[in-house]
C-alpha beads as a LAMMPS data file, in Angstrom:
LAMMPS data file: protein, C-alpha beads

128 atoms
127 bonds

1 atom types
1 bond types

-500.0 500.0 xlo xhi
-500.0 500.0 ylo yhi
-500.0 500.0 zlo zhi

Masses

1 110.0

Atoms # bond

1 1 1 331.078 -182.087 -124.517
2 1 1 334.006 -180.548 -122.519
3 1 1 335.245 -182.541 -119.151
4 1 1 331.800 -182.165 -116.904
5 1 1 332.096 -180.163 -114.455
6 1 1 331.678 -180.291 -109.922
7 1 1 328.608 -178.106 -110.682
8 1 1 326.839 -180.230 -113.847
9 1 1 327.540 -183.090 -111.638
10 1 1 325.672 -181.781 -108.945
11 1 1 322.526 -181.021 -110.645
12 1 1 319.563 -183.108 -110.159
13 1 1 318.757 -185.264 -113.182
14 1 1 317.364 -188.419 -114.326
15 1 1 317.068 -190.106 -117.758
16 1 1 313.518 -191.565 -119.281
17 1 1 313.826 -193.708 -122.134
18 1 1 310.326 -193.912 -123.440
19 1 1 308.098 -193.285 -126.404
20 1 1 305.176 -192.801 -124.569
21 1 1 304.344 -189.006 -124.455
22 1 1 301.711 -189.185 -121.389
23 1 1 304.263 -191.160 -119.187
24 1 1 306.808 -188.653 -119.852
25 1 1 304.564 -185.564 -118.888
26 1 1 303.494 -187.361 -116.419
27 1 1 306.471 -187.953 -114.582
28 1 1 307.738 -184.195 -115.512
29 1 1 304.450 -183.187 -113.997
30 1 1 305.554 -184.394 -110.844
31 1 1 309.322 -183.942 -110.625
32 1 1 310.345 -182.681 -107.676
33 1 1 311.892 -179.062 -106.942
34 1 1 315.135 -178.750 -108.370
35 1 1 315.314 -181.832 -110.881
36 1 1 315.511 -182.354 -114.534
37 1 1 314.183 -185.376 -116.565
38 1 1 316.157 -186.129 -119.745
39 1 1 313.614 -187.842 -122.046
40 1 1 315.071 -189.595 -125.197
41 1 1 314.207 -192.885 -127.353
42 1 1 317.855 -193.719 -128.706
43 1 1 320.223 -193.831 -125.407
44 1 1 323.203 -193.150 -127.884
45 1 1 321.671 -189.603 -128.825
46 1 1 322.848 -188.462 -125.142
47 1 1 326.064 -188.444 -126.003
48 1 1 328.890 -190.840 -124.132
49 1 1 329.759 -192.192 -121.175
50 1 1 330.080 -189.325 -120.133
51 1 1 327.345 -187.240 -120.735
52 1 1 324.746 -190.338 -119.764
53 1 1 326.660 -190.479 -115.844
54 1 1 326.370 -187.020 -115.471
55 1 1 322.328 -188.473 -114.469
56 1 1 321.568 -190.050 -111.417
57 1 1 319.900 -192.500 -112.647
58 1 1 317.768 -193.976 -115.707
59 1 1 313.642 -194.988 -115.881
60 1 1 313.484 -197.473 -118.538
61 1 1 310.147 -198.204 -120.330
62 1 1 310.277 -202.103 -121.730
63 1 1 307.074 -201.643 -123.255
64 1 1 308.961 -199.085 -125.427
65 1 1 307.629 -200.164 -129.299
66 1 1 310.742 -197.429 -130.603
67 1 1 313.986 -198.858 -129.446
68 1 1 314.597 -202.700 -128.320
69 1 1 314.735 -202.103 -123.859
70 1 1 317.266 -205.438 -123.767
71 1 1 319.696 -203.912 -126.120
72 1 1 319.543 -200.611 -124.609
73 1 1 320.492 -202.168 -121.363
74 1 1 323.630 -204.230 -122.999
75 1 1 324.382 -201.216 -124.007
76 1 1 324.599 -199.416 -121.147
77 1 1 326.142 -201.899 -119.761
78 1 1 328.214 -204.118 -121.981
79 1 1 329.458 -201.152 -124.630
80 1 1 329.774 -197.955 -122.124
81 1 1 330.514 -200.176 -119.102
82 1 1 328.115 -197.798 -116.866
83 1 1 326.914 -198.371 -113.844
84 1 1 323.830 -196.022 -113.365
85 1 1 320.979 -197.398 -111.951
86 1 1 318.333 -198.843 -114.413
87 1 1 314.966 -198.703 -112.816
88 1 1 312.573 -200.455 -115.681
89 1 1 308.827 -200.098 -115.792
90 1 1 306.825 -202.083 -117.622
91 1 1 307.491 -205.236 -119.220
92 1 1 305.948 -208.723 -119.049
93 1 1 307.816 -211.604 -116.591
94 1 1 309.798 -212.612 -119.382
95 1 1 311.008 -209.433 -120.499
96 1 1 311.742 -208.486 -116.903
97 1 1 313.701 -211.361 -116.693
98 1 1 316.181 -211.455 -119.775
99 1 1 316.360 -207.518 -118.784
100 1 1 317.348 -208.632 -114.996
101 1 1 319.663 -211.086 -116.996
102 1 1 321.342 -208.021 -119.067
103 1 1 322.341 -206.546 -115.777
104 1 1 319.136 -204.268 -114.986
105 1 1 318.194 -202.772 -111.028
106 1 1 314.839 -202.358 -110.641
107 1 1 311.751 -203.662 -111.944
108 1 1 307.630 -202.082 -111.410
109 1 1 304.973 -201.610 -112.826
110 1 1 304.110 -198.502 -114.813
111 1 1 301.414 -197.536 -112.730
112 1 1 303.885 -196.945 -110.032
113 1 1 306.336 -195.111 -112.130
114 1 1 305.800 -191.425 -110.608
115 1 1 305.555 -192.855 -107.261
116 1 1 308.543 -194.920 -108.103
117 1 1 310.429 -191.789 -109.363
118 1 1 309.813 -189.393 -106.830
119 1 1 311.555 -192.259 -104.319
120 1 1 314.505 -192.280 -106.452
121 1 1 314.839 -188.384 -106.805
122 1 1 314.729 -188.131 -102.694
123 1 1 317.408 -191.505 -102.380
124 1 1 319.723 -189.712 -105.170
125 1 1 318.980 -186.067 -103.674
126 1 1 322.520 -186.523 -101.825
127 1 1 322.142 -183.906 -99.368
128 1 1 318.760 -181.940 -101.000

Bonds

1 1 1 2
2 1 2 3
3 1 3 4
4 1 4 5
5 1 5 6
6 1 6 7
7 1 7 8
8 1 8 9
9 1 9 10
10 1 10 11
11 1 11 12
12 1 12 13
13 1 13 14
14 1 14 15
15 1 15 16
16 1 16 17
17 1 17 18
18 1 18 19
19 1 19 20
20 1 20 21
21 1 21 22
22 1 22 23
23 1 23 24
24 1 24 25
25 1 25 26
26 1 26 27
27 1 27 28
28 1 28 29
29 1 29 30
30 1 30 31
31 1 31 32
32 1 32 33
33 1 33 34
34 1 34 35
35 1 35 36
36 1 36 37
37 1 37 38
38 1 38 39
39 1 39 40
40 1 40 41
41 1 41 42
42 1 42 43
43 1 43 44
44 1 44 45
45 1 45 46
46 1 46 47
47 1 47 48
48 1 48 49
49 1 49 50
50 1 50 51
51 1 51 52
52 1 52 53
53 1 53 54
54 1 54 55
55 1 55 56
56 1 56 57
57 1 57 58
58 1 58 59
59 1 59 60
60 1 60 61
61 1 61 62
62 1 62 63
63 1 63 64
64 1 64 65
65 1 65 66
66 1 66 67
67 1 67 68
68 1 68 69
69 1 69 70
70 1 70 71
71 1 71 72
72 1 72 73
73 1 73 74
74 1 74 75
75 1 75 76
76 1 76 77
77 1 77 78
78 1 78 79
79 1 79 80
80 1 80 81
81 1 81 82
82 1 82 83
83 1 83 84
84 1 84 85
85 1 85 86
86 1 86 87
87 1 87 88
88 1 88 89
89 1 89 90
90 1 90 91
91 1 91 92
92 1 92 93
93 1 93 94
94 1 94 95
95 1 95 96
96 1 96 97
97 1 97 98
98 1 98 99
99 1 99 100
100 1 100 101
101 1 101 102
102 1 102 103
103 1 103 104
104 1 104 105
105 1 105 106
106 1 106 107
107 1 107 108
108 1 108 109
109 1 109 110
110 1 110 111
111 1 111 112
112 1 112 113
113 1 113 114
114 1 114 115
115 1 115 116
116 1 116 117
117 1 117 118
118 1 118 119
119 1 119 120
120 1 120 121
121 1 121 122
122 1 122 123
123 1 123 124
124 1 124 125
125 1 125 126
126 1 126 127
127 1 127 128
């Protein structure tokens, strides 16, 4: 990808990293006007550093069976050395905790995620 640009940084975009189809058209069910979800399973198939900032910030599923939730977050945050927000869903205490441990935000429950989501779109909307 080229150097991103004032106007791709100024579009309205989030990241789900999830397996689960109805969660995903769920939440793109209910996006608000003028944002984009990015759904993916493998954080490294957005491209870099980046491409992955360019979003305002990431929904992480850690009931995810296709990718391992603590890695992605040492990932994120070890390996790219990002600091977008990582709002997880899901998850037992334990796995909430080591992901709180590997430098996660947020933590609910997955009932609450499009409730959750449509929060974070209006406190990231900078100026909608």
């Amino acid at each position: 990808m080229a150097s991103p640009t004032i106007e791709s940084r100024r579009r309205r975009r989030f990241i789900l990293l999830s397996s689960d189809e109805s969660l995903a058209a769920s939440l793109r069910a209910a996006l608000p006007e003028g944002w984009e979800m990015t759904a993916a399973t493998d954080v490294d198939a957005l491209g870099g550093f980046e491409d992955i900032l360019q979003h305002r910030f990431l929904l992480l599923d850690l009931d995810a069976p296709a990718f391992d939730p603590l890695a992605t977050v040492a990932h994120l945050r070890r390996d790219l050395m990002l600091n977008i927000a990582i709002v997880c869903l899901g998850g037992l205490k334990d796995m909430r905790d080591a992901a709180r441990r590997a430098r996660a935000d947020r933590f609910f429950e997955r009932a609450e995620a499009v409730e959750r989501m449509r929060q974070f779109c209006a406190q990231y909307g900078w100026g909608a």
